[in-house]
Structures are given as structure tokens and as C-alpha cells.
C-alpha positions in Angstrom: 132.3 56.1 64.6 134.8 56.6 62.0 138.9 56.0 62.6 138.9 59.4 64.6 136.6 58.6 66.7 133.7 61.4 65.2 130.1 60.5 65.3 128.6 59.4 61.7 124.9 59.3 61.6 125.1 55.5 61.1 126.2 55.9 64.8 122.7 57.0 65.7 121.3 53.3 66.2 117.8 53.6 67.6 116.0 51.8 65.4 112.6 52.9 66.6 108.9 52.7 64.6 107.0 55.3 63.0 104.7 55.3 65.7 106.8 55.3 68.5 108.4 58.3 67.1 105.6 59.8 66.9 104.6 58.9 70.6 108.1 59.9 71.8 109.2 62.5 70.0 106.7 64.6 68.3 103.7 64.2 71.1 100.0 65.6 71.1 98.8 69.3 71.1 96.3 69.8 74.0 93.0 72.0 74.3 93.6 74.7 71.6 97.4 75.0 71.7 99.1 74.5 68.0 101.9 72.7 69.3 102.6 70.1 72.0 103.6 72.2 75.3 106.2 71.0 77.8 107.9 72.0 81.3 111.7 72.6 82.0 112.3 72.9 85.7 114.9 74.6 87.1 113.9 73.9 90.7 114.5 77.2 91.5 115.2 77.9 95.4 113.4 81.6 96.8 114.8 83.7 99.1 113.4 82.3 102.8 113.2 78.9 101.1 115.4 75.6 101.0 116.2 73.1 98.5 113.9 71.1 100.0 110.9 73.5 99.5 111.6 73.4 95.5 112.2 69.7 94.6 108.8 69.0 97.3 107.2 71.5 94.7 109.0 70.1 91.5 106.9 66.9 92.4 103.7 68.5 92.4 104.3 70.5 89.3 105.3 67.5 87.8 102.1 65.8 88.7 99.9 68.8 87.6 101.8 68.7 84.0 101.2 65.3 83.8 97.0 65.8 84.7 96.7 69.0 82.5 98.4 67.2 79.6 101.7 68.9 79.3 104.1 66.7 76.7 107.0 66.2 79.1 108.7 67.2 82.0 112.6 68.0 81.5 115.2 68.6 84.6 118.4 70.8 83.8 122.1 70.5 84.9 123.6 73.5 86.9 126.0 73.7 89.6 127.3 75.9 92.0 124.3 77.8 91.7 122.6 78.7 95.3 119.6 79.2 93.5 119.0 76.2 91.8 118.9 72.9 93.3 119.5 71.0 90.1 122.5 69.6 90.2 121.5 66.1 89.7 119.1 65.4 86.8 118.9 61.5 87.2 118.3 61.7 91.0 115.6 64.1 90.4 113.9 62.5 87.6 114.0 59.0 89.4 111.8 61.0 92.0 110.1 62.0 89.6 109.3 59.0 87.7 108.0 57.6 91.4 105.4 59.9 91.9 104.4 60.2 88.0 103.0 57.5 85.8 102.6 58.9 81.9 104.5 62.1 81.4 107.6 61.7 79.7 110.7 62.9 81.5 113.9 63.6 80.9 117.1 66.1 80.9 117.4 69.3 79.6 120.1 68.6 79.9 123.1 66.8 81.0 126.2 68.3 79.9 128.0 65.6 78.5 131.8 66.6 78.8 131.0 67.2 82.8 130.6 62.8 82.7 131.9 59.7 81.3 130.0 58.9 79.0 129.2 54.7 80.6 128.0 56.5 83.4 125.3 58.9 81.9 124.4 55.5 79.9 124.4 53.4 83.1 121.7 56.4 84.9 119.5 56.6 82.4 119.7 53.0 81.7 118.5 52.6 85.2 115.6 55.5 84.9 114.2 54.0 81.4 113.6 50.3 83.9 112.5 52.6 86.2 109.9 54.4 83.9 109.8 52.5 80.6 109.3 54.3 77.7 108.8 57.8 79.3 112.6 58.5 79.4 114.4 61.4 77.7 118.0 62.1 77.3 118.7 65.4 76.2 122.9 66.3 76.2 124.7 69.9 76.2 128.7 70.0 75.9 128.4 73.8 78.1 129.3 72.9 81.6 126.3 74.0 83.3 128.7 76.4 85.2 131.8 78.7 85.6 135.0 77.5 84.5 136.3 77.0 88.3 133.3 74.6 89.1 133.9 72.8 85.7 137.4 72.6 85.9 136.4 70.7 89.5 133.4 68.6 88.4 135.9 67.8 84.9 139.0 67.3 87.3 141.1 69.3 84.8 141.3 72.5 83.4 141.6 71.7 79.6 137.9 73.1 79.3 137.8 74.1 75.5 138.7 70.1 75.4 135.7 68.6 76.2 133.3 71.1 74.3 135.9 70.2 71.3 135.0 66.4 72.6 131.5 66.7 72.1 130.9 64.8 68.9 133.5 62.1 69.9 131.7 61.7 73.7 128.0 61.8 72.1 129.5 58.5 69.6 130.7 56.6 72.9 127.5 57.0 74.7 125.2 56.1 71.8 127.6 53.3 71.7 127.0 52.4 75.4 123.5 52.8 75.0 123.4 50.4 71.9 125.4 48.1 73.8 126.7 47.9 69.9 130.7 48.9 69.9 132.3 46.6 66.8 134.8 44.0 67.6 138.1 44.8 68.6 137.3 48.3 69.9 138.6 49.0 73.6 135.3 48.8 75.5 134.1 46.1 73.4 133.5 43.5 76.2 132.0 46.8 78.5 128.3 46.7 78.8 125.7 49.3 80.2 123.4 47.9 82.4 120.3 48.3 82.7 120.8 48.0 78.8 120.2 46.1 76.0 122.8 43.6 77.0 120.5 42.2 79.1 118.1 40.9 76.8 121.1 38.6 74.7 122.0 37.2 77.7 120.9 33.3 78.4 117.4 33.6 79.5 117.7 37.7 79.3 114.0 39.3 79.0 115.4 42.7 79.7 113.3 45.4 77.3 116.2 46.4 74.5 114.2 49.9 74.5 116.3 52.9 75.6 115.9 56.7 75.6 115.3 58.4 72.5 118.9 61.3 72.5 118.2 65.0 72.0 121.0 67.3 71.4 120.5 70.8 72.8 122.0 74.1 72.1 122.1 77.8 72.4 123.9 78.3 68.9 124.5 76.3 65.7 127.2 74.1 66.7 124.4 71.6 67.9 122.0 72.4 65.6 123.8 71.4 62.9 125.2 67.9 64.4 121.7 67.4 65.7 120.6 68.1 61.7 123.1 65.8 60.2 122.6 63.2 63.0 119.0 63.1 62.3 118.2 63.8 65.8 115.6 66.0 67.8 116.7 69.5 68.3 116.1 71.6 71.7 117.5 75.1 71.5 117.7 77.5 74.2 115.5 80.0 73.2 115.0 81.6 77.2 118.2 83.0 77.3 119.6 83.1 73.3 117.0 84.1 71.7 118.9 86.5 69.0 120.1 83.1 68.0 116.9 80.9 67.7 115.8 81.2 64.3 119.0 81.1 62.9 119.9 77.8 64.9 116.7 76.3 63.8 117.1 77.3 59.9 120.6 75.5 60.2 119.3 72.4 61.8 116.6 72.3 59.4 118.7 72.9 56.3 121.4 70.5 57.7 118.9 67.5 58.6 119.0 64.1 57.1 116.2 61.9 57.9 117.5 58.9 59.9 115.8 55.8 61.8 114.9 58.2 64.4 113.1 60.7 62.3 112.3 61.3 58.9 111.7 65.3 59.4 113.0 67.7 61.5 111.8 68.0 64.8 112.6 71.2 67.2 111.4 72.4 70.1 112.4 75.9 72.3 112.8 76.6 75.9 110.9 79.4 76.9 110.7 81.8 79.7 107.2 82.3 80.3 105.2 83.3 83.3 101.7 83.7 84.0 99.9 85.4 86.7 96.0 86.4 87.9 96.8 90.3 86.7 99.6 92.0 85.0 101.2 93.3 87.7 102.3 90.4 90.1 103.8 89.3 86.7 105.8 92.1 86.0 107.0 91.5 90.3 107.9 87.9 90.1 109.5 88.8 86.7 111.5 91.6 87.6 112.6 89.3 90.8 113.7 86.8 88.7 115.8 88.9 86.3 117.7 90.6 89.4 118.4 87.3 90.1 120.0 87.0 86.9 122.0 90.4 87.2 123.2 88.9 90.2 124.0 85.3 88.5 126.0 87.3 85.3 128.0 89.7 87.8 129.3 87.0 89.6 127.0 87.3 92.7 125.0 83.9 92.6 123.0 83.2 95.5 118.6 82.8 96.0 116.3 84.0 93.6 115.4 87.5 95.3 111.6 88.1 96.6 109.5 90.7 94.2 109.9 93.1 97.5 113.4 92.8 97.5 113.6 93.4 93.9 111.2 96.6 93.9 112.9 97.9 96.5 116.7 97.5 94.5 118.7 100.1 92.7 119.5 99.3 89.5 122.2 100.8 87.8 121.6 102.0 84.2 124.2 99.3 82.9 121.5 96.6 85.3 118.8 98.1 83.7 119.8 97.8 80.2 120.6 94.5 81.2 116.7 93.6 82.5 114.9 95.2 79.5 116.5 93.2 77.3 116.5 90.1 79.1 113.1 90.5 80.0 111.9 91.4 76.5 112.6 88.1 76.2 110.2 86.4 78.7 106.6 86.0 78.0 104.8 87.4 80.8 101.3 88.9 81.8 97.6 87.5 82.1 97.2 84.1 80.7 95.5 85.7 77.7 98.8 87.9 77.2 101.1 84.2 77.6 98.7 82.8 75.2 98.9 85.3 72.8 102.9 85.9 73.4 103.5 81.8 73.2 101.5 81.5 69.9 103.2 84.3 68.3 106.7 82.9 69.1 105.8 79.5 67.9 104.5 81.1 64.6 107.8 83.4 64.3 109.9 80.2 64.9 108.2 77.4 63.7 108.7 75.1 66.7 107.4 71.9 66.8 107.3 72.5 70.3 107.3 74.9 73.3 108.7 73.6 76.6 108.4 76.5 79.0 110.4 77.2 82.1 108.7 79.7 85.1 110.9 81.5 86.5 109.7 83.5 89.9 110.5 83.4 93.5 108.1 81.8 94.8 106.8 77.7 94.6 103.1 78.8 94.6 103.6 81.5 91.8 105.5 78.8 89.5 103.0 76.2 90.1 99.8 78.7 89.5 101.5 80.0 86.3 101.6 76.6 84.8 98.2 76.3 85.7 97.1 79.6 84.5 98.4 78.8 80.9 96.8 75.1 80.9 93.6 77.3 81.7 94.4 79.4 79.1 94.4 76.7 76.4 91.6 74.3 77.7 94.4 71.6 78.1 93.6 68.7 80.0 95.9 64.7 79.5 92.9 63.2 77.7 92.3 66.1 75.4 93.6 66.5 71.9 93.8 70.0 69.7 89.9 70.1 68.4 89.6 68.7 64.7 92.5 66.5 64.8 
């Protein structure tokens, strides 16, 4: 951290091995998929469902990604959102991590500027002792929400301040996590714990280990501090995908190696959702992008059922809206996601897919995650043939 308080990529102190880089970070292909595949749950709440109903089914899809050898298992902020029940990332994944024992999980993400940063190093402190080594920390500076919400969770309304913060937040936290702030700064004496302090403490044994940062984006601004950081990149592909190759070039052009990798490393959300045949795709699809309409109008509320979203009216300005967005969603037989994934990974280059299901119903999420592990012969114990 330099006199203004910017992030430097000397900042970026996880001094971590080769191989547990490679274990961390880059992860194992399964079955016949060219790229490590992982989950981002939204924990999406139906129409004639509760909150309750989608983090009881977050848990099982959690444990079925973990037995059919998906990479990791990411949780994302929103708020204010009737239809997702995300709100709290480190609640959920501390559920998580209790009913899992190998996958890695993590946030996709927090938004930093919604949180001080000693307290997102204090939570995630507390899930990498309650999960060792299986821990993830992936930061956004969007808020997750509308202004009004932000400006409540924030407790100002100087918004355009904390995105402009972003660099100086993400140099406190890695400081906080390092438990490394130079002498004679302000929160020198201020420890995170669970943290590294621990372990330099008379008869300390505490594990110095602590979550491996991700910086995630839907344009370049992230893209390029995650390059010149020399940090893993996740970009929102699922809904920015105009921007994903050109966010990826510019992370990859702007990457430095640090002690944390020596290449790039990137990996895109995606909106994928398999069914048994085409057509109860296409339904669950269509019911998820009316929820969307709905979201983007300024009429949040439960992700609609496929009747419901048969049944609907759309304007021509909503249906302009749904082909494009769901041009963007892979969606069909597992064959058709296969084919749709692998093509988007080859466009791209991604060094990894994490894919997000979205559909009204619990079963229909669960059985497309299934569907696509079928589709790809993936199972935890088996590796890409020939490799």
C-alpha cells in the first residue's frame, strides 16, 4: 500500500506453493470436460416456495457437486431481492462447509464496499478454521443491489465512493488477512482473528493459511487490477457477456505473475440449464428470464413458475429483452449444454466454467447439474482421460 493508500502488487502477500496453487486455484477437469467445472448458487426462491426450501436444497446440491467432482461451490451477495435468499454468503457457506467435506467454497462474491473490510477478514477467517484449505474469497465493489438498499446496507449515500474505494478497501483487507500492516500504520496493533496472528502468539499453533482472493467483475475495471495484482480473475459472463472476451484479453494482457500465480488464471459464470428434453428447458428458462424482466423493471419479487411464464404477455420491448438475454444462457438436452459449454470455453479461453442454474423449481436446478455431470462422465475421483 503506497502513501495513498492504493493496492501495489507487493500488497498481495499470499505466499503460497506451486502446488497449492495448483490445488487451489487452477483445480482438476473431470470425466471428459476440458476445463475444471464449478457451481454458483444463487439460492433462488420459486414461486409457492420459501427461503427455507432453497438453502435446504443449496445443501444437497452442494453435496452432489462435491460427489460428481465439481471444482467448487461459490455463494453470491444480493439483497433486497425476494427471489434470492443470498444475502449472507458467510452464513451460508459455514452451512455449507458443515455438511461438505472436500469441495472448495467460497463467495462469488462479497461486495467489498457493502463491509468493513476487518469484518469480511474476521468471517472468512473463521470459515477457513472451519473448513481449512477449502475456502474462497472472491470480492465485487457493485453493491449487490439498488442504490436505495446500498445506500442503507453502506449507511450513506456517497455510492460512486466506495466503487472509487475499491483498490484502497481490497489493500486493507489483504492487510487484515496478512495480519502484516507496517509499523506505525493506524490499525497496526488490530488483528483478524481467526488469523495468522494466532500462530506468533506464545504457544500459538493456529494454521497461518488463509483464503486464496479472487477479484470479480462484469467489465475491465477488475480485470485489469486482478491482472496487475497477479490474482485469479472471475468475470460475469451470465449476464455481460458482450463484455467477456474483452475483460479477459485485458486481464490477460495486464497480468504480472506474482506469488500467487505465475500465469493467468480466469474463470466465467455461466447461465446454463439442462433438462431431460428441450422443451422443459426452454419452460424453466423462459420462467427465469421473466423473472429477470421483472427484476430490471423494478418489480422484484419470486422467480415465476414455467406456467405462469407461458401464460404471460410480453410486450415487444419484454421480448426483445428475453431473446437477448436468453441467447445468452446455455440451455437444452445435456448433449446441447455440452456442446454450448465447450463451445464457450473454446471462444473464451477460460480456464474455468462455474455455472449458475437458473429455474423455478429446486428439483429442476438440482437434476440440471446432474444432467450435465452425466453429460461429461464426471465423477470426484475422476480426472480428464490421458492426463
Amino acid at each position: 500500500m503506497n502513501e495513498s493508500g492504493d493496492v501495489r502488487q507487493e500488497d498481495v502477500h499470499e505466499d503460497v506453493h506451486e502446488d497449492d496453487v495448483r490445488q487451489e486455484i487452477a483445480g482438476q477437469a473431470r470425466g471428459s470436460a476440458s476445463v475444471p467445472l464449478s457451481v454458483l448458487d444463487l439460492a433462488t426462491v420459486g414461486a409457492q416456495n420459501t427461503a427455507a426450501d432453497a438453502l435446504r436444497t443449496s445443501v444437497r446440491l452442494a453435496r452432489l457437486a462435491e460427489e460428481r467432482g465439481f471444482h467448487r461451490y461459490w455463494v453470491a451477495e444480493h439483497h433486497s431481492m425476494p427471489g434470492v435468499a443470498s444475502s449472507s454468503p458467510a452464513v451460508i457457506l459455514a452451512h455449507l462447509a458443515a455438511h461438505t467435506e472436500r469441495i472448495r467454497l467460497g463467495s462469488g462474491g462479497v461486495m467489498l464496499p457493502n463491509h468493513a473490510p476487518l469484518v469480511i477478514a474476521e468471517q472468512f477467517g473463521t470459515l477457513e478454521a472451519l473448513a481449512p484449505g477449502r475456502i474462497d474469497l472472491g470480492l465485487g465493489r457493485a453493491p449487490g443491489t439498488d442504490g436505495a438498499t446500498a445506500a442503507a446496507l453502506r449507511r450513506t449515500d456517497r455510492l460512486n465512493e466506495g466503487a472509487d474505494d475499491f483498490p484502497q478497501q481490497l489493500a486493507e483487507l489483504i492487510r487484515f488477512l496478512d495480519d502484516d500492516f507496517p509499523d506505525g500504520h493506524p490499525y497496526a496493533r488490530i488483528h483478524a482473528v481467526p488469523g495468522p496472528v494466532q500462530a506468533s502468539a506464545p504457544g500459538g499453533v493456529q494454521s497461518p493459511a488463509r483464503p486464496p482472493v479472487w477479484l470479480l467483475g462484469s467489465s475491465g475495471f477488475s480485470a485489469q487490477l486482478a491482472g496487475a495484482l497477479g490474482l485469479p480473475f472471475a468475470f460475469a459472463h451470465h449476464f455481460s457477456a458482450r463484455n467477456t472476451v474483452p475483460a479477459l484479453d485485458l486481464y490477460r494482457e495486464s497480468f504480472r505473475p506474482s506469488r500467487v500465480l505465475a500465469a493467468p488464471y480466469a474463470l466465467i459464470g455461466v447461465s446454463a440449464l439442462a433438462a431431460d428434453d428441450a422443451r422443459e428447458a426452454r419452460r424453466q428458462v423462459l420462467a427465469a428470464a421473466l423473472g429477470m424482466v421483472r427484476l430490471r423493471t423494478g418489480r422484484p419479487g419470486l422467480v415465476p413458475t414455467p406456467e405462469e411464464a407461458e401464460a404471460y404477455s410480453f410486450s415487444p420491448m419484454e421480448r426483445e429483452f428475453i431473446d437477448g438475454w436468453n441467447a445468452n444462457v446455455v440451455h437444452g438436452t445435456p448433449d446441447e449444454v455440452r456442446t454450448g459449454l465447450d463451445d464457450l470455453q473454446k471462444r473464451t479461453g477460460a480456464d474455468e466454467l462455474m455455472i449458475t442454474a437458473n429455474a423455478h423449481g429446486n428439483a429442476a436446478r438440482l437434476r440440471s447439474y446432474e444432467l450435465i455431470a452425466d453429460a461429461y462422465g464426471m465423477w470426484a475421483g475422476a480426472g480428464v482421460p490421458g492426463r
